[in-house]
C-alpha positions in Angstrom: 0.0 0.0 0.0 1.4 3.6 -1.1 0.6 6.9 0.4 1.8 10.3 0.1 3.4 12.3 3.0 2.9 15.6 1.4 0.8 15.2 -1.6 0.5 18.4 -2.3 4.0 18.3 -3.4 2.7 16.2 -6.5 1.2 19.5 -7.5 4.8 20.6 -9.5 3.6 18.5 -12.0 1.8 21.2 -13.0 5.3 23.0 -14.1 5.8 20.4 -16.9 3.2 21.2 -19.7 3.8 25.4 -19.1 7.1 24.2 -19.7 6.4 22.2 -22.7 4.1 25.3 -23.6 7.2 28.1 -23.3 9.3 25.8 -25.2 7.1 25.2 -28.2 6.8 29.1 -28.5 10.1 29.7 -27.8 11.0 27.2 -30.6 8.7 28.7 -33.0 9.9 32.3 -32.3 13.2 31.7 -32.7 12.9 29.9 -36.0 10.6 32.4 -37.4 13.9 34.7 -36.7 16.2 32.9 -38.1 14.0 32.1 -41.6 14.1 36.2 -41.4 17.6 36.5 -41.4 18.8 33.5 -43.6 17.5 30.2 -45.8 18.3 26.8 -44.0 21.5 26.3 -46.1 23.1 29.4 -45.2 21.7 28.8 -41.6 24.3 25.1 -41.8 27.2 27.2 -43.1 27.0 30.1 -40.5 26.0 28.1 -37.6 27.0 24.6 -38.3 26.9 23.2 -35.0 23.6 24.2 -33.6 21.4 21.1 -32.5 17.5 21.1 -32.1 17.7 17.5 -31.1 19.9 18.4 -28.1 17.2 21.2 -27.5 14.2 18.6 -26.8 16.8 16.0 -25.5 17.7 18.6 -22.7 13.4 19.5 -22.4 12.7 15.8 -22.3 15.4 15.9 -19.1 14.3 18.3 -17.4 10.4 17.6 -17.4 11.6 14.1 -16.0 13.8 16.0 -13.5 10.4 17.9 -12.0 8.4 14.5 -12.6 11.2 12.6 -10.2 11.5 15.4 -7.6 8.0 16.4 -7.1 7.3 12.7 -6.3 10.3 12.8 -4.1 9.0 16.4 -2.0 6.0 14.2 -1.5 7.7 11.5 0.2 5.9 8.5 -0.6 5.9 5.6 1.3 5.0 1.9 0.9 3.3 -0.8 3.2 5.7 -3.2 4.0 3.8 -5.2 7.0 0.4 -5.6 7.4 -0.5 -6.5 11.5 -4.1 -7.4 12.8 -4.3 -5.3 15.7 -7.0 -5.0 18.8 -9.1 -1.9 18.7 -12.0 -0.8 21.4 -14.5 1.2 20.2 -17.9 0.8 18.5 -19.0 -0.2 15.1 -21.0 3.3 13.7 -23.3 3.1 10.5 -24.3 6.4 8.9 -27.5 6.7 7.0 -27.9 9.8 5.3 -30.8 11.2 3.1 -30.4 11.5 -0.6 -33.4 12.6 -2.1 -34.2 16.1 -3.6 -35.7 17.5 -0.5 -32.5 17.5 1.0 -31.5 20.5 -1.4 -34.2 22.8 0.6 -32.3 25.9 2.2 -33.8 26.1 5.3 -30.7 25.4 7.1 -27.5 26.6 5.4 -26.0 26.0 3.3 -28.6 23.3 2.5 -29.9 20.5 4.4 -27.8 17.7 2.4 -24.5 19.7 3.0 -25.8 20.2 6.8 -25.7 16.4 7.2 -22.4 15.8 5.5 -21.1 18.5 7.9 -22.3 16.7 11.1 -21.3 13.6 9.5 -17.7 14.6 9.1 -17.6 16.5 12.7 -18.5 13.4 14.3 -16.1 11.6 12.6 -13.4 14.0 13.6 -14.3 13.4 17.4 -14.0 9.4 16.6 -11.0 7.7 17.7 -10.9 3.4 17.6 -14.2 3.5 16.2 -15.1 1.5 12.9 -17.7 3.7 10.5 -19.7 3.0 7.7 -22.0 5.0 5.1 -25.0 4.1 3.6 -27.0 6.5 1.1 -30.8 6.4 0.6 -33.7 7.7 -1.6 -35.9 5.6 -2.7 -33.5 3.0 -2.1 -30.9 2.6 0.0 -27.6 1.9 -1.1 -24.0 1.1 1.1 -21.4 3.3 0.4 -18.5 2.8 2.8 -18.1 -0.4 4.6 -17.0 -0.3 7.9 -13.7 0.9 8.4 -11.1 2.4 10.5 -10.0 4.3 7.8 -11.4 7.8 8.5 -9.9 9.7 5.9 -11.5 7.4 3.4 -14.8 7.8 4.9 -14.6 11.5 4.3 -13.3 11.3 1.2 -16.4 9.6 0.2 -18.4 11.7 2.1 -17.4 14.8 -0.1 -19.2 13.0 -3.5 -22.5 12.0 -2.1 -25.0 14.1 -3.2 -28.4 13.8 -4.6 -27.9 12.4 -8.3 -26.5 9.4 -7.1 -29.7 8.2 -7.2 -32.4 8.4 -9.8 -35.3 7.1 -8.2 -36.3 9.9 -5.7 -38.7 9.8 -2.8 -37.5 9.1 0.7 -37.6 5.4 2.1 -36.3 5.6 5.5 -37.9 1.7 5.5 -34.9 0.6 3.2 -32.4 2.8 4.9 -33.0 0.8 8.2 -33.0 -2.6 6.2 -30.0 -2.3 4.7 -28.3 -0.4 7.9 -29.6 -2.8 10.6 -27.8 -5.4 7.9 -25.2 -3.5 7.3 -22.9 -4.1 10.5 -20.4 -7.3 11.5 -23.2 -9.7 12.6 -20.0 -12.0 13.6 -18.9 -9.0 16.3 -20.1 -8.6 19.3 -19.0 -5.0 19.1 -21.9 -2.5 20.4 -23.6 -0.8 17.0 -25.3 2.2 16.9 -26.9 3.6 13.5 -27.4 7.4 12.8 -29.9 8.2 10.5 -30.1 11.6 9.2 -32.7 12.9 7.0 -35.7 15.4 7.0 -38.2 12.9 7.9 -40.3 13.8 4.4 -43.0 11.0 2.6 -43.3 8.8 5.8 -46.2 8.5 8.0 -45.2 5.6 10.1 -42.8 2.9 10.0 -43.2 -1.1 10.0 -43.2 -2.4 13.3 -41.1 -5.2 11.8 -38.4 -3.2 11.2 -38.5 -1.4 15.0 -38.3 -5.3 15.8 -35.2 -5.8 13.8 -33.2 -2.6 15.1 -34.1 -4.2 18.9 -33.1 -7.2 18.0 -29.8 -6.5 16.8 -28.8 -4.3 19.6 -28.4 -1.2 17.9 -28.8 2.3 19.0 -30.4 4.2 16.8 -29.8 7.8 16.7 -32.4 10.1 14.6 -31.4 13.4 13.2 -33.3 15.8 11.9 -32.3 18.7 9.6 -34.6 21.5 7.8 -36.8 23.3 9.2 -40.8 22.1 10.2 -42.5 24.8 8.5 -40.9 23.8 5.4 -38.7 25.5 2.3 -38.9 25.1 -1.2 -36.3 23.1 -3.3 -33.8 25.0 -5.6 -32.9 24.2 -9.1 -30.0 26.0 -9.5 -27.8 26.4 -13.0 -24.0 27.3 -12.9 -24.3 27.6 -8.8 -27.2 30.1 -9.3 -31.1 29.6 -8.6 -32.8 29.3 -12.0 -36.4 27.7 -10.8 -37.9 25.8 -8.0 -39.1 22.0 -8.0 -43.0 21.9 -9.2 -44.7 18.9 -8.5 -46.8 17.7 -11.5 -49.8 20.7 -11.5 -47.2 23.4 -12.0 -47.3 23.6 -7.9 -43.8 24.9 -6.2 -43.2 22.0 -3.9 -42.5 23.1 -0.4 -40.9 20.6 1.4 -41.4 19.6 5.5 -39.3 18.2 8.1 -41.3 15.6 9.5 -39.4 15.9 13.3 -42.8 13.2 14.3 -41.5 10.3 12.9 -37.9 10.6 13.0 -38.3 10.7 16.7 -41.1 8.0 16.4 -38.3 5.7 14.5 -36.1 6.9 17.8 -38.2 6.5 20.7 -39.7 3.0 19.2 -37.0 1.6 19.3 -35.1 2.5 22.7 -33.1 5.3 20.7 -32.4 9.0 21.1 -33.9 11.8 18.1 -31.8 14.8 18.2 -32.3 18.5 15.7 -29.5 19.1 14.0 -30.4 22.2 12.6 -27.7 23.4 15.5 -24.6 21.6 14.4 -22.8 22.5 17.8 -26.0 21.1 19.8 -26.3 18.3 18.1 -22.7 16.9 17.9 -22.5 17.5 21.8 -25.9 15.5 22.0 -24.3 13.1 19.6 -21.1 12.6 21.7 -22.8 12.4 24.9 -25.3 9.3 23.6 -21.7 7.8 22.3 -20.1 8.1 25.2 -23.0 6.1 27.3 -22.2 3.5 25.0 -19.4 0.5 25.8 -16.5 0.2 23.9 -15.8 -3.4 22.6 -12.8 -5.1 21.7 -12.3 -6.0 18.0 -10.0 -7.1 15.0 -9.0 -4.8 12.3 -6.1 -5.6 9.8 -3.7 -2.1 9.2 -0.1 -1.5 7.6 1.8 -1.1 10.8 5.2 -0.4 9.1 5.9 1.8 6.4 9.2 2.9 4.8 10.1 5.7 2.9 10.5 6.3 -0.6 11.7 9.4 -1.4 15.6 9.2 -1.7 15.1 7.0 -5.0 12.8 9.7 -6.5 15.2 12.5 -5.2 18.7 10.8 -6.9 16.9 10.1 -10.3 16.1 13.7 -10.2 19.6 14.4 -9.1 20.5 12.3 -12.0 18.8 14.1 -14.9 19.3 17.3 -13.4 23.4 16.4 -13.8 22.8 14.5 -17.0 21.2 18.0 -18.8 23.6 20.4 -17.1 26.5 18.3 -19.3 24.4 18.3 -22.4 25.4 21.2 -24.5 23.0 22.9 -27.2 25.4 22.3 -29.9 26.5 19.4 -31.8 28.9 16.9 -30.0 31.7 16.0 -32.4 32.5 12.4 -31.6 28.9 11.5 -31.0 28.3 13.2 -34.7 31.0 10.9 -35.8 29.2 8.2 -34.4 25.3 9.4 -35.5 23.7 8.6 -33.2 21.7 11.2 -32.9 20.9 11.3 -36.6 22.8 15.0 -37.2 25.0 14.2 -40.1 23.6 15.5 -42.4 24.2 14.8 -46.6 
């Protein structure tokens, strides 16, 4: 497994096409100059020893040069060892709302992003724990399995958002299905599942699924975001609001939380509903449930030893660097004897 110290460093690449860019002008320029001045035959008499070839050669060296040391600034490292290691924490399965109604902008920036935010804080105040993702509409869908891998989760986190799904609708029924199956069932690890959505399109929820979140020990948490008196949803083009969603008679649709049955879902089923139209409330409300709950010993598999790359990367570029500094623009006589570089010319 490879990863990056400073990956940002990888961002010199960038250097290479300008400089492929200045060169191709440069090249053009200066033979538009010369064709000014002199025909290509008097060009070979008065300057018999001029080389293009030695000109891209020395380009080609030092693009590899940036390409080899940009790599190197970012240190990479490899995985040599990979260790199962004991953990203690809790297995933590988040189920967030997909559907359009999540776009509503009664809670900045918009209900979806509002989530994603809480999603990410709690994350951030994590340690041992093992997290998941599932995404829902009309369907639910995993995500992120669980992991210890928190910088992964988030990473995935940042692309969710509400054309990942083309059925719409909210079906808070499949979210708990698929979340309530989502976790180890071969840990004994405590679960919990936090289910954040604006509660819109349900009534009530199947007492057989209540049943199955008891059954498999899991704490639910229920979040609600938006606001009850409801917002209309934004179609925007190019960042910028250019209609709102009409339902089939031309109607704007104004959208509702439904706090009822999220905290229904909750209370049913021995867990907590919390509003997180207050991100700071809510992630204290959140960390005080998860801190109620015990933390359980488990297996996860991790690269425990990594070694360092860069001095490989940092000598070719050394290497190339040295080899272009000794490469001269003109024409090398004993290599012209030799032709290998195609420059005799008839």
């Amino acid at each position: 497994m490879y990863q990056f110290d400073n990956p940002n460093f990888l961002y010199l690449t960038l250097i290479i096409p300008f400089l492929i860019l200045i060169n191709f002008l440069y090249m053009s320029w200066r033979k538009k100059i010369q064709d000014s001045y002199s025909d290509s035959e008097l060009l070979e008499i008065i300057s018999p020893n001029r080389s293009n070839f030695k000109l891209n050669l020395k380009l080609i060296l030092e693009c590899i040069a940036i390409l080899f040391l940009s790599i190197g600034l970012a240190n990479p490292k490899i995985g040599t060892e990979l260790n199962s290691i004991n953990r203690e924490g809790v297995d933590i399965v988040f189920a967030i709302d997909v559907s359009k109604s999540m776009l509503a902008e009664d809670v900045a920036p918009n209900r979806l992003l509002r989530s994603k935010r809480i999603i990410s804080e709690i994350i951030n105040s994590l340690n041992s724990d093992r997290v998941g993702i599932v995404a829902y509409a009309s369907q639910a869908i995993p995500q992120v399995p669980l992991t210890t891998d928190f910088a992964s989760v988030k990473n995935f986190l940042q692309i969710i958002d509400t054309d990942m799904l083309s059925s719409q609708g909210t079906s808070i029924d499949s979210a708990l299905n698929l979340s309530a199956n989502f976790f180890d069932q071969n840990s004994e690890t405590n679960r919990v599942l936090i289910l954040l959505s604006d509660g819109e399109d349900h009534d009530d929820i199947p007492e057989s699924l209540i049943n199955l979140i008891i059954e498999n020990n899991i704490n639910l948490i229920s979040i609600g975001v938006g606001q009850d008196s409801g917002s209309t949803i934004p179609i925007k083009v190019n960042g910028r609001i250019d209609s709102y969603k009409k339902d089939s008679n031309g109607e704007v649709v104004i959208t509702k939380r439904n706090s009822e049955i999220l905290n229904k879902i909750a209370s049913s089923s021995g867990g907590e509903y919390i509003d997180g139209n207050i991100t700071e409330e809510a992630l204290e409300n959140v960390k005080v449930k998860l801190d109620k709950i015990d933390k359980s010993e488990f297996e996860t598999s991790q690269f425990v030893e990594y070694k360092q790359q860069f001095q490989i990367f940092i000598l070719l570029a050394l290497l190339f660097i040295i080899v272009d500094i000794f490469i001269f623009q003109t024409k090398t006589k004993w290599i012209q004897n030799l032709n290998l570089f195609n420059e005799n010319e008839e």
